[in-house]
N, C-alpha and C positions, 0 to 999 in steps of 0.2 A: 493456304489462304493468303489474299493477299498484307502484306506486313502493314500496311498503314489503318486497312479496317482492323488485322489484329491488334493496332498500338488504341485504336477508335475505341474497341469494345474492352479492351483492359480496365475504362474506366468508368464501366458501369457493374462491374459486381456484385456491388452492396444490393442487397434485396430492395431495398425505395427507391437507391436508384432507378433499378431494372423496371420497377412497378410504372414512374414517373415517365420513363422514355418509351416504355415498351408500346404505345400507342403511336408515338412521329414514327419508330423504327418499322414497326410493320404496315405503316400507310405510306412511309418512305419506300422500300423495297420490293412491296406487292405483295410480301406472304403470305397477308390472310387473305388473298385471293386464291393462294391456291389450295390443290388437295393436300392431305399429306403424300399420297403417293407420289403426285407429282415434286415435292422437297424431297422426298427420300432419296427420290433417282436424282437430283441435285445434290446432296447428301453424299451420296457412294464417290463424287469425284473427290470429296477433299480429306485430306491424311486426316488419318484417326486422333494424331495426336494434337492437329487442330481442332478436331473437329471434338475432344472430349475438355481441351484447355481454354478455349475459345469462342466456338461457336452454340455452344451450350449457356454461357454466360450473356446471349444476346436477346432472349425473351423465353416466356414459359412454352411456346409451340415448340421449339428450337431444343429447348432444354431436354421437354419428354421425347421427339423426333431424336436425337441427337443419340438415343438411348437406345431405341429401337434394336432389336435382335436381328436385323437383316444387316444392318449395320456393324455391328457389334462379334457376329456369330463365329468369322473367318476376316483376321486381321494378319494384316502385313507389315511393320515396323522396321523392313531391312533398311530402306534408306533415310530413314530421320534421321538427318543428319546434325540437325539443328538441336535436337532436346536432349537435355543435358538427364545424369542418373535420378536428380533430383523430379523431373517432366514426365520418365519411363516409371518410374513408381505413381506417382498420383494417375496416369494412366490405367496400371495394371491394379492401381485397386478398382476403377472405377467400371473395369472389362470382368473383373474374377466374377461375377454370377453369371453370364454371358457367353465369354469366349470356348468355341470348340476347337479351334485352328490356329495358331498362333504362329508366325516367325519371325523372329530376332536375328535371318540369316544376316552375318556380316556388320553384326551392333559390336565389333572389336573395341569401342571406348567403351564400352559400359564396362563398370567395375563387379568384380565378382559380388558384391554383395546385395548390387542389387538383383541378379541372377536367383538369389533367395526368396524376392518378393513374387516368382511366378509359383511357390506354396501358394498363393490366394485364390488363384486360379484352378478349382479343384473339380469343375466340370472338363477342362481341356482333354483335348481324346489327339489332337497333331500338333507337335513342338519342336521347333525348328532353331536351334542355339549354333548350328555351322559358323563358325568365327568366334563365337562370345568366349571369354574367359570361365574355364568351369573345371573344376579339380573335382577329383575319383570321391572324396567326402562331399561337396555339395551337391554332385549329384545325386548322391544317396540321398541324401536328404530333402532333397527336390521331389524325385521318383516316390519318398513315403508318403508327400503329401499329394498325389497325381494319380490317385486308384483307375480312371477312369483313360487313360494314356492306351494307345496301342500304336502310333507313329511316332520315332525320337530321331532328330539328329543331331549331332553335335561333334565335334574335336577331340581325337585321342592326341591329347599333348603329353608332353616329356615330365614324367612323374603321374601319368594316371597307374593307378594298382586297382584291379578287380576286387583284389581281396577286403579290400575297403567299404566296399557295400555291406549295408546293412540285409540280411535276409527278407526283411521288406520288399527292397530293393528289386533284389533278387526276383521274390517272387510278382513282383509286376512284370519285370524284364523276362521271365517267360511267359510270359501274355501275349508279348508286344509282336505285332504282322508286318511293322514297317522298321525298318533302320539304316539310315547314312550315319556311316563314320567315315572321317576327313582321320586321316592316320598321319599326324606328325614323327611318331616315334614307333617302332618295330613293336610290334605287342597287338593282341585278340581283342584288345575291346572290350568290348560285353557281349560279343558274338556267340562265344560257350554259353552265355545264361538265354539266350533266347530262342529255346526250342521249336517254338511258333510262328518264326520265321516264314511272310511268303514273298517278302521283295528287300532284297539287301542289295546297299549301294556303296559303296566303297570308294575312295577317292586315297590315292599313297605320293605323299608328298613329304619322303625321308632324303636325305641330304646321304650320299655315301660318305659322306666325312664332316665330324663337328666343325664346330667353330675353334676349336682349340688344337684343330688338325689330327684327332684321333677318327680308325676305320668306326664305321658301325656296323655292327653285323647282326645276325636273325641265328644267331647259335642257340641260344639261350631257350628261343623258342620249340624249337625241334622236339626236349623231352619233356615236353607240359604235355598234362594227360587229358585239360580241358580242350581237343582239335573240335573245333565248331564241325556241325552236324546239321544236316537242312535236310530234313522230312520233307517240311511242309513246301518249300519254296516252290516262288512260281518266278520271279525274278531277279536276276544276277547282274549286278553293273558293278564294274571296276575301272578308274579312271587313273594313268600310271604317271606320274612325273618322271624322268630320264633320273637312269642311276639302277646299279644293280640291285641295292638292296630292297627296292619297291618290287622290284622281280620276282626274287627270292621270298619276300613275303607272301606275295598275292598266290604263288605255288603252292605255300602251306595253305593257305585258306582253302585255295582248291582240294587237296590233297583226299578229303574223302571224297570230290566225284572220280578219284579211281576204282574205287572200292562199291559206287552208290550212284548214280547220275539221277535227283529228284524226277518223280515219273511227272509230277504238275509242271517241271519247267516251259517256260513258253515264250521267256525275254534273258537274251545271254547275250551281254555286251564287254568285249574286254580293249581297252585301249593301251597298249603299249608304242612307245616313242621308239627309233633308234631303227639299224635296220636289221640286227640280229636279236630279234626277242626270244627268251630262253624257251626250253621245249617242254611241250607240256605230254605228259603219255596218254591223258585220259581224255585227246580232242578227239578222236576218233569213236570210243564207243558214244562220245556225246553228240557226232554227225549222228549215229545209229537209232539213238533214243530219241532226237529232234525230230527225226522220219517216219518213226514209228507212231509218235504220240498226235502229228498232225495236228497240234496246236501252236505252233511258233508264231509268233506276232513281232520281233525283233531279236536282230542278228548282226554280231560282229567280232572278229576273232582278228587276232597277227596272222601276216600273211604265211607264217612258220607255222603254220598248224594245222592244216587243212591242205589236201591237192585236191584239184575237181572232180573226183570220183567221190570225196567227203562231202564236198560244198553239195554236190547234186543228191547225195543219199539224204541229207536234213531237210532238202528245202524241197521235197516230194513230196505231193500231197500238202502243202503247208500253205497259207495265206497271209505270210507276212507284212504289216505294217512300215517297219522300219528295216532297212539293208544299210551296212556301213561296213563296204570293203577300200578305207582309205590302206594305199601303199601298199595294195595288193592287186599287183600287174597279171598275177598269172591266175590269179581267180575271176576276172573280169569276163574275159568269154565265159566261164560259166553262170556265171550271176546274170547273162545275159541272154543263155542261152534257156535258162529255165525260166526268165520271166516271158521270153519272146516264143517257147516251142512246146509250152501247156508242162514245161516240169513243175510249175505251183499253181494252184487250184485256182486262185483266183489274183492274178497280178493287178487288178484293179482297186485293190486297198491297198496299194503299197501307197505310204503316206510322206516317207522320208526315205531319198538314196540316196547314197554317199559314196562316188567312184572317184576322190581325188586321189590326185600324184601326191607325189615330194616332190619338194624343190631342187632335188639334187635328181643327178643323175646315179641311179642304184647299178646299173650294169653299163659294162665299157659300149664306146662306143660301137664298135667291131659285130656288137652282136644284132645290131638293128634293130634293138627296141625301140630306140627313138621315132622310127618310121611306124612302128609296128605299136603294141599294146597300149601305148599312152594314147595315140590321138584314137581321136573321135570321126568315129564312121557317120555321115553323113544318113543314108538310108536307114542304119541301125537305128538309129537317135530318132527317127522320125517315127520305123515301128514302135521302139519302147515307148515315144509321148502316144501313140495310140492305144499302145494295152494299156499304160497305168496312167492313165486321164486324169486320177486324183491325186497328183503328186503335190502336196504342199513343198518343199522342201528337199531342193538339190544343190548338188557339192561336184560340182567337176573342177576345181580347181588343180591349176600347176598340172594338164590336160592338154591337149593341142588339136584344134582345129584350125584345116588349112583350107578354105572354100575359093576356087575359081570358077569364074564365071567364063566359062570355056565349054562347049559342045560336047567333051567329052563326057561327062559329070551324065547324062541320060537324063536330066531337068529335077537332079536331085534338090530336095530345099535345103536350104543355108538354116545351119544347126538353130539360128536365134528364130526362124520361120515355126521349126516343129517345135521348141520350146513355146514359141508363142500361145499352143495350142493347150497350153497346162494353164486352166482358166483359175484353178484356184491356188497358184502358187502365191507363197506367203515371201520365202529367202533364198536366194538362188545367190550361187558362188561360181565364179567363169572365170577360165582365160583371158586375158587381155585380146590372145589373138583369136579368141571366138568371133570377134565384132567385126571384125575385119570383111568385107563384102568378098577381098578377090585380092588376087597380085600377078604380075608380070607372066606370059606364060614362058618365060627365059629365065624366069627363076629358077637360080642353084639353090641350096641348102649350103652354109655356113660351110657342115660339117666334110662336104666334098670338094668345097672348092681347093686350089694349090696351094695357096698361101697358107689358111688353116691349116692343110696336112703338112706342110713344111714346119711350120712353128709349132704342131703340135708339141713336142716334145720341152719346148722352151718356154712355156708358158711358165708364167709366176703364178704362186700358191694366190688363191683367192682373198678378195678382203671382205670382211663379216658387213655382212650389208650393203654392198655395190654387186651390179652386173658387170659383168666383165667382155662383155659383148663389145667389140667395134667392128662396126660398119665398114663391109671394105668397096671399095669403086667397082665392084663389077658387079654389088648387088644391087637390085632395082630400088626404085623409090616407089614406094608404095601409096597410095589414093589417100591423103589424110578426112577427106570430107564424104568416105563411102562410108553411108550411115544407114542404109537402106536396112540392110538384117536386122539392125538394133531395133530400128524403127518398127519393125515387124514384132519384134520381142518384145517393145513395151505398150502398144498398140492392145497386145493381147493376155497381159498380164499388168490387171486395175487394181487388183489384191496384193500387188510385191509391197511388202515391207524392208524387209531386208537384201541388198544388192552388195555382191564384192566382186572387185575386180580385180583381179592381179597377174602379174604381167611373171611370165614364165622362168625361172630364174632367183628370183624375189627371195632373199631372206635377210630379216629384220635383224638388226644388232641386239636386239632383243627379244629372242625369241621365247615361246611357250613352252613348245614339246623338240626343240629342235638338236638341243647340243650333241646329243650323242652320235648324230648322223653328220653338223657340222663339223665337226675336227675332223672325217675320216672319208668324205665322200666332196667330192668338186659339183659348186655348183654351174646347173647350165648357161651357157649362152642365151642370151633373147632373141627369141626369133623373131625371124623377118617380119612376120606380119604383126605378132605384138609392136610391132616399132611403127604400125600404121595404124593404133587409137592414140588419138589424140583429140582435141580440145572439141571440134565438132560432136566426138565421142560423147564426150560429158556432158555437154551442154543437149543434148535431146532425153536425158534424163530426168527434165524438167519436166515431161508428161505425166510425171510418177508422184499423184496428190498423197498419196498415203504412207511414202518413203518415210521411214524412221531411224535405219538406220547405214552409212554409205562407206565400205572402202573400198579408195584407190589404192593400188601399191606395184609398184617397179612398173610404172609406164613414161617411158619416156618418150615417146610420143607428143606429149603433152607439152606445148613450147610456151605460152603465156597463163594459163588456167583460167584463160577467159571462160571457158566451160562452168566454172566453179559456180558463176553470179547466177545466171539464170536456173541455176537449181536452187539456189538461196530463196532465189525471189518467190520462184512456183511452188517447192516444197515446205508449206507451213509445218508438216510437223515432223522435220527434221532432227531428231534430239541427240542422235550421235553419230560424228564424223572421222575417220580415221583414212589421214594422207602419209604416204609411204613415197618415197625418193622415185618422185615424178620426174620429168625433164631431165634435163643433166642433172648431173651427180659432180659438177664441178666448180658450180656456182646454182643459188639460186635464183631460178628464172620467174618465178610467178609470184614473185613479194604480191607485186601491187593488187594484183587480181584475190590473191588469200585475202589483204586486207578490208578489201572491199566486199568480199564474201561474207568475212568474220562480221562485219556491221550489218550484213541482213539476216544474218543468222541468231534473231529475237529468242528462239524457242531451243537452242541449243545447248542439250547440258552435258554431252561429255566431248571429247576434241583430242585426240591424239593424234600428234603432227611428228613425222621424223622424216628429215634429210639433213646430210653431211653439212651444210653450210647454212643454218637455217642463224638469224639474227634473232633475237628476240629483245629488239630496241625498244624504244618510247612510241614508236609510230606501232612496232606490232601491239604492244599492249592496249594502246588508245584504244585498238579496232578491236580487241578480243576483249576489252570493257565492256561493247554494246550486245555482250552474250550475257543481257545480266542476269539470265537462270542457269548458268554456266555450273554444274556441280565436281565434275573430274576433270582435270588436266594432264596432260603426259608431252613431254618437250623432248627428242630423244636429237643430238646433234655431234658427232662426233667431232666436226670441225667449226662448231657453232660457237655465239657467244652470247650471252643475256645483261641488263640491265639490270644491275639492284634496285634500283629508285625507282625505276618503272614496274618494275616486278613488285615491289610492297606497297607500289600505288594502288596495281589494277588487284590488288588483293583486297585493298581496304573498299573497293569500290564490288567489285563482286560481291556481295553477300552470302550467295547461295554454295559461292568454293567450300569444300571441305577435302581435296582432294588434289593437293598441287605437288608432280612429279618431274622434275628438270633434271635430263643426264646430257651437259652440252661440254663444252671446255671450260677454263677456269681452273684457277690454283684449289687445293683443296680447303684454304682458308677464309676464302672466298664468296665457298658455296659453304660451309657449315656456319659463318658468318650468317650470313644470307638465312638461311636456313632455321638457326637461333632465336635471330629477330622475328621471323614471323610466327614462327612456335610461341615465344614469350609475348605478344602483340594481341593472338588473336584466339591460342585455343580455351581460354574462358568460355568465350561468346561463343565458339564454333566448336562442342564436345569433342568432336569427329575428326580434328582438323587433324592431318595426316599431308604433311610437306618432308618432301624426298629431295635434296638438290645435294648432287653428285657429280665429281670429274667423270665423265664414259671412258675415258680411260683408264683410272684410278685400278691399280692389283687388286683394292678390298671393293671390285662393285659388287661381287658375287655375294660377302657377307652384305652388304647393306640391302640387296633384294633379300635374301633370307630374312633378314628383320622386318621386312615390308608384311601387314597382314595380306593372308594368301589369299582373301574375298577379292581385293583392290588390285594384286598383281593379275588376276584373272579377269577381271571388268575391264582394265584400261592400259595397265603400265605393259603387258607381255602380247607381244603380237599373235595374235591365233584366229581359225574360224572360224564362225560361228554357227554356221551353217550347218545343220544336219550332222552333231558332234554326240558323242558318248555324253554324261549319259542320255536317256531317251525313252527312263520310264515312264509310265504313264500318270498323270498328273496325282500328286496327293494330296 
């Protein structure tokens, strides 16, 4: 709600007041002209915790409305960023006869104690604690007062002990059909007590080595005689942060479908990072059982576990919703071959595919994959948009399409044409050089020219977040203003929400799932035709009223960002934007245009901006002040330098920041300085408030993201995405 009617109605609480105004107030505003249903569906936009601290205090309509069970029934609390523990208590007393749905996903300020106040809440049947603070005794104690619970999620942190529950406990927790665990630390959970298990979700985010520089390891686990067991299960999602011992864990968990593969399975999603993920013995009878049971509804595995005679025995007979073969080159003709040649029953609900690359190159050059399994067949692309016409939700990212407008082609469409044709897509993730119309028909490839194979061998190790691409004179110039394909692509998709762009090559100095493939694998060159989106590119994006969420990244193309305004301008509800090392990488070139951007972008609350040389002066902040719903920040600049006085300017002036991450240059005195002040200034007023300002070159960045809560390195600070990603159960 807006702050100034909240400061307005603060000071009418007393009951006479309320009685005395409640007549100007609703012949002011119109309410008692309308229905209740009509306020209600007014009602549902604004946060719960306004709307039980606030606008309940504004007349008796308001009050009992305010109350209502449609309102009340299924609440969401992840991003209050604003109310403090003392605001989530009078809240949850006021929810406890009411609520069935609750989550507190990524409430990491709240103190464990009030964690205890969701006892009140003794109807709740789904609760959602992912991030909050909660040790093995509260939650016991929690679970005794919650008989009525059968969905939990919550944090296995460092010092949870099973054995700590109370039998109470216990015996809820074999009840319960739903369970996410977020595993900080090697250990089962409460996975052994819940028998009744039909969708478990997993999330392993273990560090191979402490903070004190000792291994950690999954020894210990091996001879516990509690190995979790799934009957009942119908769904499996594992989601792996980089590092062997998330490996080695997620093996034990699996460990009885060697022995067992549940006959109800029908959702198995496993995400591993890196390009060697460890081997599993039991993916094979579980291609067998997929095929057989002819229920699968989503599917995704490391490309180490499966050859195309498994992929094709599971997905027979089967009508899959969701397919997520990222980083799996040699499964791709068959995922493609069974949607396109009747191997699944019905390719028309498929709702979500995911056939992205890596940013690296996995195989030498020599073997010709480059030509071959990454890019994008033109005709293919056009059958697959006509069998699965319901695609909400595609991911070809770090992919290559090479489209010329040459006779030879037999009047194939341009990949953004048959895309166009997917009327209900929602988030779509592309190559840079998808957009591209066409290019020289004298075009070499980098990889053959003389000079590349002369200097092959002399190239310098790569640097973490630059392309290493330079343009040599015998390559063509390609058409910056052929925008004709895109035009087609967004002409025909009025439903995109989410759009990513990125430009081939691309990897962020802060990556997500990336490090264990960075250190050991070179990334590619940008090719030719990525290097022909550029600013035209962007700016017909503008068509796109319902865009919510935009990244750019590794397009260099891009020489002013004059493209940037008129998406500002036409896209009202823009709410998060994330720019990755456009233009050169030697300077940056689209200051003025960013800043001019940043002033039309009203409705903007999250913003992640990284390139090498980015300033963050008095003049950037000015412009990143008129974001004044601005809630997350992320500054990423290797060669960058920031303002203090302007940085605790546009702090005091944001309100709604709770979320300020700066990794540029600077002495490390500097930024913990920095850093100090705004922590002691402002986290009273802003429970939430969570400021990260760090050297990006500093030996300890690695511990300072550890210390970051993992809700916030996932939202904003770690580049990933977003698009048709693990996991992808179905809603709870």
């Amino acid at each position: 709600m807006n702050s100034t009617i909240t400061e307005t109605l603060g000071n009418v609480d007393h009951p006479r007041v309320q009685d005395h105004c409640e007549e100007d107030v609703m012949s002011s505003v119109g309410i008692s002209s309308l229905s209740d249903e009509i306020v209600l569906c007014i009602l549902h936009y604004v946060p719960v915790c306004d709307l039980l601290l606030n606008v309940t205090r504004v007349c008796r309509k308001l009050r009992v409305l305010c109350h209502d069970k449609t309102l009340l029934t299924h609440v969401c609390l992840s991003e209050e960023y604003t109310a403090s523990d003392l605001s989530f208590r009078h809240v949850l007393k006021q929810l406890a006869n009411q609520v069935q749905s609750l989550s507190l996903s990524g409430c990491y300020w709240l103190s464990g104690s009030t964690m205890e106040h969701l006892a009140r809440c003794r109807a709740i049947k789904r609760l959602d604690l992912t991030g909050c603070r909660l040790t093995s005794l509260r939650l016991s104690r929690l679970l005794e007062s919650l008989s009525c619970l059968n969905s939990l999620s919550f944090d296995v942190a460092p010092g949870f002990n099973s054995a700590q529950l109370s039998s109470e406990a216990v015996d809820l927790l074999s009840r319960l059909s739903e369970l996410r665990q977020t595993l900080l630390t090697p250990s089962y959970g409460v996975v052994p007590c819940c028998s009744q298990l039909r969708r478990l979700a997993l999330q392993f985010d273990i560090p191979d080595v402490t903070r004190e520089g000792i291994s950690v390891c999954c020894q210990l686990m091996v001879g516990q005689s509690s190995v979790p067991h799934y009957q009942q299960l119908e769904e499996f999602s594992a989601k792996l942060a980089p590092g062997e011992v998330n490996q080695t864990l997620l093996l034990l968990y699996l460990a009885v479908f060697s022995v067992h593969v549940p006959e109800r399975l029908r959702v198995f999603l496993v995400s591993i990072p890196g390009p060697n993920p460890a081997h599993w013995s039991a993916a094979t009878p579980l291609a067998r059982c997929l095929g057989n049971h002819s229920s699968l509804e989503a599917l995704q595995l490391p490309r180490s576990w499966w050859d195309s005679m498994s992929l094709e025995q599971a997905l027979r007979g089967n009508s899959p919703k969701h397919l997520s073969f990222s980083r799996c080159p040699a499964l791709w003709t068959q995922v493609l071959r069974s949607l396109l040649e009747g191997g699944v029953r019905d390719a028309a609900r498929l709702v979500s595919l995911n056939l992205s690359a890596t940013s690296h190159s996995l195989y030498p050059e020599s073997s010709g994959i480059r030509g071959g399994e990454d890019h994008l067949v033109a005709g293919t692309m056009s059958r697959l948009v006509s069998v699965c016409s319901n695609l909400q939700h595609v991911n070809l990212m770090h992919r290559h399409y090479h489209h010329e407008n040459t006779p030879g082609l037999d009047g194939e469409p341009h990949l953004c044409a048959s895309l166009s044709r997917l009327q209900y897509v929602r988030s779509l993730a592309l190559p840079a050089c998808a957009l591209s119309d066409g290019c020289n028909t004298h075009h070499s490839s980098p990889h053959t020219s003389p000079s590349s194979s002369l200097l092959h061998g002399l190239r310098k190790a790569p640097r973490v977040g630059l392309q290493i691409y330079k343009p040599s004179e015998s390559e063509p110039s390609l058409p910056r203003d052929s925008t004709s394909g895109l035009a087609q692509l967004l002409s025909g998709c009025p439903l995109l929400e989410t759009l990513e762009l990125i430009g081939p090559g691309f990897i962020s100095t802060l990556p997500r799932l990336e490090p264990c493939t960075r250190a050991c694998i070179e990334p590619r060159g940008m090719c030719a035709w990525a290097r022909g989106v550029g600013d035209s590119h962007v700016a017909a994006l503008q068509v796109l009223p319902r865009l919510r969420r935009l990244t750019l990244a590794g397009l260099p193309g891009i020489l002013k960002g004059t493209g940037l305004i008129p998406v500002a301008k036409h896209c009202p509800n823009l709410h998060a934007l994330s720019l990755a090392n456009l233009g050169s990488l030697k300077t940056m070139n689209y200051t003025a245009s960013l800043l001019d951007t940043l002033r039309l972008c009203t409705q903007l609350q999250e913003l992640r901006l990284e390139q090498p040389y980015l300033s963050a002066n008095a003049s950037f902040f000015e412009a990143l002040s008129c974001c004044s719903r601005l809630k997350r920040l992320c500054l990423i600049s290797r060669s960058g330098t920031f303002d203090p006085v302007a940085t605790e300017t546009f702090v005091a002036r944001c309100l709604s920041l709770c979320v300020c991450h700066i990794f540029m240059g600077g002495t490390l005195v500097a930024c913990r300085t920095l850093q100090k002040a705004l922590i002691d200034r402002y986290s009273a007023e802003r429970p939430a408030l969570s400021v990260v300002i760090f050297p990006l070159q500093h030996e300890d960045l690695a511990l300072v993201i550890r210390d970051t809560p993992l809700t916030l390195l996932d939202k904003i600070t770690l580049f990933q995405s977003r698009v048709a990603q693990t996991p992808l159960l179905t809603p709870w």
